[in-house]
C-alpha positions as CSV (number, residue, x, y, z in Angstrom):
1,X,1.3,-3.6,-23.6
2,X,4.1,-1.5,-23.1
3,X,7.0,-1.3,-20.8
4,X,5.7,2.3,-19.4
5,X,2.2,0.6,-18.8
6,X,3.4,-2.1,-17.2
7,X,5.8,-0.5,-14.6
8,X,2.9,2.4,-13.6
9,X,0.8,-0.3,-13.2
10,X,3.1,-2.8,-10.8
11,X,3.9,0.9,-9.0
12,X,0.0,1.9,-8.6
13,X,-0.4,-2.2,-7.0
14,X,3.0,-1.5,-4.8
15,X,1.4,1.7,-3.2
16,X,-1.9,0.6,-3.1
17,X,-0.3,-2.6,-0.6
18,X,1.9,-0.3,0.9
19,X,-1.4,2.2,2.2
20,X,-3.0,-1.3,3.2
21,X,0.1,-1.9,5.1
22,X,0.4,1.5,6.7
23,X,-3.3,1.6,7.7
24,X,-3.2,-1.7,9.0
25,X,-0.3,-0.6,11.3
26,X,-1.6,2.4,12.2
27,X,-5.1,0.4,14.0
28,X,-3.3,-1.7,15.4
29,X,-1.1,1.2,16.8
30,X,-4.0,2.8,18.1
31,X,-6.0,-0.6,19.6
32,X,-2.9,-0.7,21.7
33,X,-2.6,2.6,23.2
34,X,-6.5,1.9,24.3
């Protein structure tokens, strides 16, 4: 496996948690406002 493959891959997992993260926020956002 090489370096390259290995870096896009931890990136694709960091911005896959970081949309979890943002979407997470953002309903809880929203239940409040309610």
């Amino acid at each position: 496996m090489y370096l390259g493959d290995l870096i896009m891959a931890i990136l694709n997992t960091l911005i896959l948690v970081v949309c979890v993260l943002v979407s997470v926020a953002f309903l809880t956002l929203l239940e409040r406002k309610v």
